[in-house]
SEBADREN-766496 format. One record per residue: residue in one letter; x, y, z of N, C-alpha, C in turn. Coordinates in steps of 0.1 Angstrom, whole numbers. Last residue first. Example, Ala and Ser with C-alpha at 12.3 -4.5 7.8 and 13.67 -1.06 7.14 Angstrom:
residues 2
ATOM   res    n.c1    n.c2    n.c3   ca.c1   ca.c2   ca.c3    c.c1    c.c2    c.c3
ATOM     S     128     -22      71     137     -11      71     129       0      79
ATOM     A     132     -57      78     123     -45      78     132     -33      78
This chain:
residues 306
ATOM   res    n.c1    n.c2    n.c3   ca.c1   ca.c2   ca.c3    c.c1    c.c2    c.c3
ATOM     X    -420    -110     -50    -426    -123     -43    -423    -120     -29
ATOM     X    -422     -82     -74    -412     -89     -60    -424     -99     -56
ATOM     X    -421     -76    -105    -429     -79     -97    -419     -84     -85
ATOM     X    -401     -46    -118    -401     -58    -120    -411     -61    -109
ATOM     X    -389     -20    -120    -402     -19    -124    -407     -38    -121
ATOM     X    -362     -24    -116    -365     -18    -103    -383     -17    -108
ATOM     X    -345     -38    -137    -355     -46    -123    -360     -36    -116
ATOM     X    -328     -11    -142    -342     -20    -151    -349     -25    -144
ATOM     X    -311     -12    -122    -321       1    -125    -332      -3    -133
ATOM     X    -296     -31    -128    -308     -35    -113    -315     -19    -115
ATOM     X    -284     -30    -148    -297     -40    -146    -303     -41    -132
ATOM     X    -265     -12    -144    -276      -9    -153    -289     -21    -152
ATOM     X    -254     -23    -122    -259     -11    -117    -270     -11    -136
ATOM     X    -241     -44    -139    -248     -46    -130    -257     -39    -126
ATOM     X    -225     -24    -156    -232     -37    -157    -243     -40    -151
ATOM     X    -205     -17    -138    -216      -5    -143    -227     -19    -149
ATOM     X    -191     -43    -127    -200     -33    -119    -207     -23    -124
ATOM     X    -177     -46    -148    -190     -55    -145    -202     -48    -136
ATOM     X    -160     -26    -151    -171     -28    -161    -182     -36    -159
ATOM     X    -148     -29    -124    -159     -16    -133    -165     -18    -141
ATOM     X    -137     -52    -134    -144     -49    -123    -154     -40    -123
ATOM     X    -114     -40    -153    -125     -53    -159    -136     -54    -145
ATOM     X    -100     -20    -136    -110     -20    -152    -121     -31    -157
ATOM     X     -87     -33    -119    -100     -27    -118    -109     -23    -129
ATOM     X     -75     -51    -134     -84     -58    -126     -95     -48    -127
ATOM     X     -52     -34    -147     -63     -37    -151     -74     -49    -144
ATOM     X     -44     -25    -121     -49     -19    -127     -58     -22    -134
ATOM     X     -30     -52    -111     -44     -49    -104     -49     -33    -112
ATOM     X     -28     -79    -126     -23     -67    -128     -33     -62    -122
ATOM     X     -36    -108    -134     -28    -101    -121     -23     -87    -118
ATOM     X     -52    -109    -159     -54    -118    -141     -47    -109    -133
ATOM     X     -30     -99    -175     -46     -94    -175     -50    -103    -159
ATOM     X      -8    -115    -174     -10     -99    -168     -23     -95    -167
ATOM     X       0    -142    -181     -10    -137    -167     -11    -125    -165
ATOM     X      12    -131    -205      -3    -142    -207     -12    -137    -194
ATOM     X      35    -120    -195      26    -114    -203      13    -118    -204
ATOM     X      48    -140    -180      38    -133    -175      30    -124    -183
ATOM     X      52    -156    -201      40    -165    -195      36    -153    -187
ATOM     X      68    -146    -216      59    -149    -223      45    -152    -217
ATOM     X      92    -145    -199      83    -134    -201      71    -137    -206
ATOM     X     105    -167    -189      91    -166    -181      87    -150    -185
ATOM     X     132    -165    -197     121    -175    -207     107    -173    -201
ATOM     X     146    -152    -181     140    -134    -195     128    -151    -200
ATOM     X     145    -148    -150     149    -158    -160     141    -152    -172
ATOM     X     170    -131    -132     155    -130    -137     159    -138    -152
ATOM     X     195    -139    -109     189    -133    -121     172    -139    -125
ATOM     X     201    -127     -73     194    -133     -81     194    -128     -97
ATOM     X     240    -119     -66     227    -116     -70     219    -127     -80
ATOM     X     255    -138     -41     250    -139     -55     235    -130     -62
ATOM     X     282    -122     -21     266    -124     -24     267    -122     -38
ATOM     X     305    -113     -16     302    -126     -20     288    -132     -22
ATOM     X     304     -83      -7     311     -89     -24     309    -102     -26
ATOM     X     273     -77       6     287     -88      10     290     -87      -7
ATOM     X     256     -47       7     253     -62      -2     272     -66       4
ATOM     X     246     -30      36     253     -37      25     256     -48      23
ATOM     X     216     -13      41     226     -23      47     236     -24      31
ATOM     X     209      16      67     210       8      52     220      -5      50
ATOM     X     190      26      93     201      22      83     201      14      77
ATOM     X     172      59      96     174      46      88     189      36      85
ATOM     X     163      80     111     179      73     113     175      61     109
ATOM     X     129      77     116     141      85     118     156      75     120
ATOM     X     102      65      99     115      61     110     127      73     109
ATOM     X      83      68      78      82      72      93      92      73     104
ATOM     X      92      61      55      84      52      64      83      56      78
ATOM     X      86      82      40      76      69      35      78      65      46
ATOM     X     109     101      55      93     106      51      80      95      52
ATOM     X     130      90      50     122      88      65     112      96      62
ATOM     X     137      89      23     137      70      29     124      77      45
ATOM     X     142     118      24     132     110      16     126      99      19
ATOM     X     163     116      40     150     123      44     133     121      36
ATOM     X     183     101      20     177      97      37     166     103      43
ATOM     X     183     121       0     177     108       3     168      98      12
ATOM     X     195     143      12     181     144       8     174     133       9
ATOM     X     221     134      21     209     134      29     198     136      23
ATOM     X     228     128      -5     227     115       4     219     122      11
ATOM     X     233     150     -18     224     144     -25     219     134     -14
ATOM     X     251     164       3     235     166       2     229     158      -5
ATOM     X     269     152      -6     265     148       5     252     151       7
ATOM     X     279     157     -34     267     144     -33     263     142     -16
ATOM     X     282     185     -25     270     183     -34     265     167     -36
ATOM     X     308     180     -15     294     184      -5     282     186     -14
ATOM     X     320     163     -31     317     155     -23     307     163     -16
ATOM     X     325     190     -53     321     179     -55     314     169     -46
ATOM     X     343     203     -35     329     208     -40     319     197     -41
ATOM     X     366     184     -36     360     186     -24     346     189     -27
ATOM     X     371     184     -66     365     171     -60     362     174     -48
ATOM     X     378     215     -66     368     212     -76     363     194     -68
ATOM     X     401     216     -49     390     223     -44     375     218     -49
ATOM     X     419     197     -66     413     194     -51     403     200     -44
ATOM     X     421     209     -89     413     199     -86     408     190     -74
ATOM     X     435     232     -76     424     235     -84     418     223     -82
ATOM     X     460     224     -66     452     227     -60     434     231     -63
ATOM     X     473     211     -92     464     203     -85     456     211     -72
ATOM     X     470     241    -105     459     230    -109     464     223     -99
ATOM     X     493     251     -83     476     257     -84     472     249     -92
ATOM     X     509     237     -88     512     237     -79     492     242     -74
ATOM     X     522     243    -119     517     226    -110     508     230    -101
ATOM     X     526     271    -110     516     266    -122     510     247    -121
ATOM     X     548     270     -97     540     271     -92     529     265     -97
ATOM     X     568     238    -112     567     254    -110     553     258    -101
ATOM     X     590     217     -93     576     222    -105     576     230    -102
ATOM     X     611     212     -85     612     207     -94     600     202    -102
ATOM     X     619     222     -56     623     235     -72     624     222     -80
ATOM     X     611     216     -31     623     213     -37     629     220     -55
ATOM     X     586     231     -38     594     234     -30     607     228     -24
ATOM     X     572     215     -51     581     232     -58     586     232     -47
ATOM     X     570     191     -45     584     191     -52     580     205     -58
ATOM     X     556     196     -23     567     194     -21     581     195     -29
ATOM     X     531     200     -39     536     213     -36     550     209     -25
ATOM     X     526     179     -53     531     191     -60     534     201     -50
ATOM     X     522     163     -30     529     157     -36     535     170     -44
ATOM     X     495     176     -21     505     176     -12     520     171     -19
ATOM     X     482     169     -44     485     182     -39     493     186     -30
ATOM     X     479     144     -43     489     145     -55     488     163     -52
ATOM     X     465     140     -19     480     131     -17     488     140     -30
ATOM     X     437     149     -28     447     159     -20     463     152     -15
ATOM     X     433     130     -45     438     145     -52     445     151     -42
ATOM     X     423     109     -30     437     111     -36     443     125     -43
ATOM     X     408     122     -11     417     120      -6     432     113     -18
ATOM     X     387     124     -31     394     138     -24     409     132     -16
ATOM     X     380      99     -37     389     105     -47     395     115     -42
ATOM     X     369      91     -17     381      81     -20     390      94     -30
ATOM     X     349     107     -18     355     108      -6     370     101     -10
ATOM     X     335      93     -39     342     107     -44     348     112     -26
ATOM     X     331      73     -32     334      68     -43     345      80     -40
ATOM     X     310      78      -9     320      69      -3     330      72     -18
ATOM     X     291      92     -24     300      95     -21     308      91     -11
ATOM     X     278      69     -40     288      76     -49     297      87     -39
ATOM     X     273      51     -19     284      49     -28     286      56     -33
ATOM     X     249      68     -11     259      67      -3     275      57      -8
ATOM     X     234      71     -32     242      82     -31     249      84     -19
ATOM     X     229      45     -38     233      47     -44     242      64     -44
ATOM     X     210      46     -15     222      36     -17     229      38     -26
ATOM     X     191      65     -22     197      60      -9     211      52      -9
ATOM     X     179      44     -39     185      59     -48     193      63     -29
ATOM     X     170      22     -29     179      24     -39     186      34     -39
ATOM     X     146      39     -15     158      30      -9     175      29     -13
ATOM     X     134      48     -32     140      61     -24     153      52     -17
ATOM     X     126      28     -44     134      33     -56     139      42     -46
ATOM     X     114      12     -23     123       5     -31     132      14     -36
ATOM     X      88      30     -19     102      24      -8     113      19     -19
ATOM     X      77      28     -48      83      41     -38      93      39     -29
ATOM     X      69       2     -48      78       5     -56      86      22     -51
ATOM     X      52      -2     -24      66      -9     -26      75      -6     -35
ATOM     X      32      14     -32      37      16     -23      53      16     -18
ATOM     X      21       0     -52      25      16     -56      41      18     -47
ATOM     X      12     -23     -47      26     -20     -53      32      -5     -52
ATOM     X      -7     -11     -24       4     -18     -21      13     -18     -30
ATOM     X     -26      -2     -47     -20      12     -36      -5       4     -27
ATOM     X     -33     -25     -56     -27     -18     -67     -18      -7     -56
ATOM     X     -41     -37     -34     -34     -40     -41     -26     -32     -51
ATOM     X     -69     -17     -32     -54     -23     -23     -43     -26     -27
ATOM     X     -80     -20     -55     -74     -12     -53     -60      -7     -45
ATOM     X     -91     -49     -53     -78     -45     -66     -73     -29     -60
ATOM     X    -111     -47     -34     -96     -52     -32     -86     -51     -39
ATOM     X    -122     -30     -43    -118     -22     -30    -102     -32     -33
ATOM     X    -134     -50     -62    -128     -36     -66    -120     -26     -53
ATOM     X    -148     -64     -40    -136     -68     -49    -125     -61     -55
ATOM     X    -168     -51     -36    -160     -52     -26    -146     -59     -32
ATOM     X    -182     -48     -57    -178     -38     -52    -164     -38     -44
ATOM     X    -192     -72     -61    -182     -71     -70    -175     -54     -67
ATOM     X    -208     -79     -38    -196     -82     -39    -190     -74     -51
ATOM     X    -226     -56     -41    -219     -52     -36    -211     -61     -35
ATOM     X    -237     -63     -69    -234     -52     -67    -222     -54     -58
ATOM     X    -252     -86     -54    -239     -87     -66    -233     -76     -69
ATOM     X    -268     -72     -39    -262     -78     -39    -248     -85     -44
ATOM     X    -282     -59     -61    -281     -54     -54    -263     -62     -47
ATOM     X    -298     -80     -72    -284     -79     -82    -279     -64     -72
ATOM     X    -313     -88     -52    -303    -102     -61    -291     -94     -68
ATOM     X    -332     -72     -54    -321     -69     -44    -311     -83     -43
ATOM     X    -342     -70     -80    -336     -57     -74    -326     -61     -66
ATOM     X    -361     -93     -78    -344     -96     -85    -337     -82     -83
ATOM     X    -373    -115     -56    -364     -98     -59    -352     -94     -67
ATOM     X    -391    -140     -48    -385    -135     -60    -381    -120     -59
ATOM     X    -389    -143     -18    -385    -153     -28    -383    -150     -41
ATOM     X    -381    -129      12    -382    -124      -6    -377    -136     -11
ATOM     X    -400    -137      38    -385    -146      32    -387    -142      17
ATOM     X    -409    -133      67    -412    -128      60    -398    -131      49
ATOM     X    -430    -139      95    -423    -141      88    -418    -141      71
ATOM     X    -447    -134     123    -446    -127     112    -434    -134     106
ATOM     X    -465    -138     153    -451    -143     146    -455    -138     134
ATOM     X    -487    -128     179    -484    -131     164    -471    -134     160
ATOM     X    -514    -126     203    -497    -125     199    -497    -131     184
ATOM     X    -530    -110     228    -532    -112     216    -514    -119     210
ATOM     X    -557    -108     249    -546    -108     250    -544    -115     234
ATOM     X    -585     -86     269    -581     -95     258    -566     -93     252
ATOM     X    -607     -84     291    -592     -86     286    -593     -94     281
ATOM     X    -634     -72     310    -628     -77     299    -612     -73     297
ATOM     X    -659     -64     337    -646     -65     334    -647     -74     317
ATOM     X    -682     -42     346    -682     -55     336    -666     -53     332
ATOM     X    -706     -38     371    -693     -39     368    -689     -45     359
ATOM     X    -737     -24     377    -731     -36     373    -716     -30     367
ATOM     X    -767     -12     400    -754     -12     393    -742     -23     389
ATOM     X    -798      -3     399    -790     -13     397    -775     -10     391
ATOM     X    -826       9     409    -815      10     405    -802       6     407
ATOM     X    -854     -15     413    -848      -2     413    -831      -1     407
ATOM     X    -865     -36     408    -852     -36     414    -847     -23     415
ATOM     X    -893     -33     395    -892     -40     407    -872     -41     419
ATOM     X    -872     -30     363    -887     -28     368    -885     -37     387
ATOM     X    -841     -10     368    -849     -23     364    -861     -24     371
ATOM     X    -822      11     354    -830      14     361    -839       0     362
ATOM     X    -785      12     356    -793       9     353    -808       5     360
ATOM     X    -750      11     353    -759      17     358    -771      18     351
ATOM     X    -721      -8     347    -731       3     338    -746       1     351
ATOM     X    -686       5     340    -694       0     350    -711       6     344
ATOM     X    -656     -15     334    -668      -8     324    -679      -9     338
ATOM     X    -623     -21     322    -627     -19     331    -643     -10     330
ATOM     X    -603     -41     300    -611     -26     304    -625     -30     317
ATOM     X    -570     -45     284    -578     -49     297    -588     -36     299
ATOM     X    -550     -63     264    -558     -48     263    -567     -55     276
ATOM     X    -515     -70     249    -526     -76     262    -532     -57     261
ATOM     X    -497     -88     225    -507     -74     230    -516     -78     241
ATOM     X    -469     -88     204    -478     -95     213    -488     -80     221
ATOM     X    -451    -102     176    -459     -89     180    -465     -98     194
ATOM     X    -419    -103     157    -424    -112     170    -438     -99     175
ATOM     X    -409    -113     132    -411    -104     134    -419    -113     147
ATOM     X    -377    -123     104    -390    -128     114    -395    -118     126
ATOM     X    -369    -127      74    -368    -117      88    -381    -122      91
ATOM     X    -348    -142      53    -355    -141      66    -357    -132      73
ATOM     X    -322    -123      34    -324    -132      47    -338    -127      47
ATOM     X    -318    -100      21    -323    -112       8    -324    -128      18
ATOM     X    -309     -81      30    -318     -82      26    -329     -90      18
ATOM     X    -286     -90      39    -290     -89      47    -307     -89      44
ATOM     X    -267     -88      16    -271     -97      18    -281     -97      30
ATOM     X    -266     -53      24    -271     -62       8    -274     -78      11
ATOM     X    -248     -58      42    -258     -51      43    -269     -52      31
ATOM     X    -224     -68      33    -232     -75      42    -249     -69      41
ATOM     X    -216     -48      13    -219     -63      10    -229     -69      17
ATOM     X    -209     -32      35    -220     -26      29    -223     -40      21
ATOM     X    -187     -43      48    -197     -46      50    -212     -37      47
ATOM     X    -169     -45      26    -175     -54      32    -187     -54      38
ATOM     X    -166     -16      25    -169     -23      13    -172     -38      18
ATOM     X    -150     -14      48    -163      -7      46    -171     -11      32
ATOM     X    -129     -28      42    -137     -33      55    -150     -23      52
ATOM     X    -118     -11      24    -120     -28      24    -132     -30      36
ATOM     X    -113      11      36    -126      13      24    -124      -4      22
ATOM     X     -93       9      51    -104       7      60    -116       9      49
ATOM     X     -73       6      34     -78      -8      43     -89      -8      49
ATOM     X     -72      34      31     -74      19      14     -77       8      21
ATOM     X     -60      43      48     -71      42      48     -81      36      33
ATOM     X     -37      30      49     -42      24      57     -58      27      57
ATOM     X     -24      43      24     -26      27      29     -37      24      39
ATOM     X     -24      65      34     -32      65      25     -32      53      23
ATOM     X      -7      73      57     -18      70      59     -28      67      50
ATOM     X      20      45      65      14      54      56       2      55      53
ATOM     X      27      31      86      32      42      87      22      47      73
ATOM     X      31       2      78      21       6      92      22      22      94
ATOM     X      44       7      52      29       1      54      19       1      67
ATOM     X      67       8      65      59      22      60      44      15      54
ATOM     X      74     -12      79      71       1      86      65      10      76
ATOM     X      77     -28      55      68     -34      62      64     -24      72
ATOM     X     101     -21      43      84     -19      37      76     -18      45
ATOM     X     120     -23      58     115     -12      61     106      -6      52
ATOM     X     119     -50      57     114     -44      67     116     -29      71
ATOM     X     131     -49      30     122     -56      34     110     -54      43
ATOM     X     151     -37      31     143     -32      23     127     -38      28
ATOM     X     170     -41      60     165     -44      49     158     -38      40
ATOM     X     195     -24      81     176     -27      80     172     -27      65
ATOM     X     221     -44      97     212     -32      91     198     -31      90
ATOM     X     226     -65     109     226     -52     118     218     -38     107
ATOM     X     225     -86      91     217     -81     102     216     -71     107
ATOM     X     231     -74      58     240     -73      70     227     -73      83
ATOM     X     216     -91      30     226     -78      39     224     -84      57
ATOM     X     195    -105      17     214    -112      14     221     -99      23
ATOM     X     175     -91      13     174     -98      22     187    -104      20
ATOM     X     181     -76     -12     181     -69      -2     183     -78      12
ATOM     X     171     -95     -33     187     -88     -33     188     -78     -17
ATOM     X     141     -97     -25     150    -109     -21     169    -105     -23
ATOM     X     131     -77     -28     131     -80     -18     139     -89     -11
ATOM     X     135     -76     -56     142     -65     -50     145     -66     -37
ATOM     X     121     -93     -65     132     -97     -69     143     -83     -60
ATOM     X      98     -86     -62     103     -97     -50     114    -101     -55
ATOM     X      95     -63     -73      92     -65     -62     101     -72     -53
ATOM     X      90     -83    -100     103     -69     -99     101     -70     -78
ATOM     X      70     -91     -99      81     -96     -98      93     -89     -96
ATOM     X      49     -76     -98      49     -81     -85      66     -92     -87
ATOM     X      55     -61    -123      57     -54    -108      62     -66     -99
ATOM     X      67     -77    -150      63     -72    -143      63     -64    -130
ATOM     X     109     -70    -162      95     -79    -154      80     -72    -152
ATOM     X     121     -61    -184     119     -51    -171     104     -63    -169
ATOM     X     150     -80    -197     135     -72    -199     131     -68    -188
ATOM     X     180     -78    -203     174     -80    -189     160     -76    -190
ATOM     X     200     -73    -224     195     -89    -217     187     -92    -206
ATOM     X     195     -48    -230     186     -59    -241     189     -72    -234
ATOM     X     208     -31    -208     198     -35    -211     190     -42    -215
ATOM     X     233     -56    -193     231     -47    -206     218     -47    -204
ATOM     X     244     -70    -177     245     -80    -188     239     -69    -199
ATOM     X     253     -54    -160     265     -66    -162     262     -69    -175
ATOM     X     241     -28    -156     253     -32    -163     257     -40    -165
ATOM     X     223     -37    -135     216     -36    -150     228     -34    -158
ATOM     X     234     -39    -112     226     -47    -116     223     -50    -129
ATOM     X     252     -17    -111     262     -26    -116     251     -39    -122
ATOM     X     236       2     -96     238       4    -112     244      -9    -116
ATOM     X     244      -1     -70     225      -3     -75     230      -8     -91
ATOM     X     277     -12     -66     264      -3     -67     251      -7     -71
ATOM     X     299     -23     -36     285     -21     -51     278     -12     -52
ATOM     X     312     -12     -20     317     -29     -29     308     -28     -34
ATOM     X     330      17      -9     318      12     -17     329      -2     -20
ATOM     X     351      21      17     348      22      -1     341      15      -1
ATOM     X     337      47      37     342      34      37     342      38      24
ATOM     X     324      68      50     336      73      48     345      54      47
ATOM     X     288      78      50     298      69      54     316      75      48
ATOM     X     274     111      64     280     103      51     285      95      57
ATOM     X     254      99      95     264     110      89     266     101      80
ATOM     X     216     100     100     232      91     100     242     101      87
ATOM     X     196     116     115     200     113     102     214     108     102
């Protein structure tokens, strides 16, 4: 776990949504918020470690991701398995039978007579077999893509989730390593104006009563700095929970970096694309097709097959 820093802060998280005020900045959708976070983060310090990339570890790090990837690939190939049904199948038979027969027998003038009687018989067949009319396993099928789709909105949806978790422990990380870089700055002035009062009682030109409040507010901003220090580590243990990494470091924004702004004229339009791109409601509109479906292939199941 990296010890508190002991620099002065050049920003904060907060200053983002202070410049211009809440009512000038509407709260984007996800996938934009996202890459508007991705991209204020990518403006830091090589040596540090981005937001960016340390999504990209907790996506190989978290197990409920990954096993959201493996119901993709199992949702595939149950698809497959459905299409499989609605292929050709060609069937190969072959047979060889051989017998062996001896028959014994009394004949006028020949007395008794014995005869051998071989036979084999060899046999082969090709089968081919192609459902031309099944509407069961047509909508079987459709079943299973529209299944497999729904795996995929899910993904997606478990990806924002994801990104928005990294982001906000990131943030909130950063923000409680400014505030106590902020309040380290301040202990060290309180304790200058403590050191300051207890020189001039002891030149006799404050009374004790000086002498204990600024000692009082030096005790009260020290307190202060070990309750955000804990706030910072919490954080950091938070940041290394999602993504697995021990000793995260965080970078800082340059005073000469331009934060991107979010253009408020493209609300309209993502409003319009939210039903398309919003993977929640994807899955909703997915489900419905898929109970859909499932009710018409329970119907077809009395239907004639070809």
């Amino acid at each position: 776990m990296p010890g508190p820093p002991n620099v002065r802060p050049t920003w904060r998280a907060t200053d983002c949504a202070a410049k211009d005020g809440p009512a000038a900045m509407p709260r984007p959708p996800l996938p934009s918020l996202v890459s508007a976070l991705v991209l204020c983060c990518s403006l830091g310090s090589a040596q540090a470690q981005s937001l960016l990339a340390l999504t990209e570890q907790t996506l190989a790090h978290d197990a409920q991701w990954q096993a959201q990837v493996l119901e993709v690939q199992a949702a595939n190939h149950r698809r497959l398995q459905a299409r499989a049904a609605l292929l050709p199948q060609v069937g190969l038979q072959a047979s060889s039978q051989y017998s062996d027969s001896r028959v014994r027998a009394e004949l006028p003038q020949l007395g008794m007579q014995t005869q051998n009687l071989h036979a084999r018989q060899e046999s082969a067949g090709v089968q081919l077999v192609q459902p031309l009319y099944a509407p069961a396993l047509h909508l079987q099928y459709r079943e299973g893509k529209q299944a497999l789709e729904l795996t995929h909105a899910q993904l997606e949806a478990a990806r924002q989730s994801l990104l928005l978790r990294v982001a906000q422990a990131y943030f909130e990380a950063l923000m409680a390593r400014d505030a106590l870089a902020v309040q380290e700055t301040l202990v060290e002035a309180v304790s200058t104006q403590a050191q300051l009062a207890q020189r001039n009682f002891d030149l006799g030109l404050t009374t004790i009563t000086d002498v204990r409040e600024a000692q009082a507010r030096l005790d009260l901003a020290q307190a202060q700095r070990l309750g955000l220090e804990n706030q910072w580590r919490s954080a950091v243990l938070a940041l290394e929970k999602l993504s697995g990494q021990s000793d995260p470091s965080l970078w800082t924004l340059p005073t000469e970096a331009e934060l991107p702004l979010l253009d408020t004229a493209l609300q309209d339009q993502w409003l319009q694309e939210l039903p398309e791109t919003h993977p929640l409601l994807q899955q909703a509109d997915i489900a419905r097709r898929l109970a859909e479906l499932r009710t018409r292939k329970a119907k077809a199941g009395h239907l004639p097959t070809v």
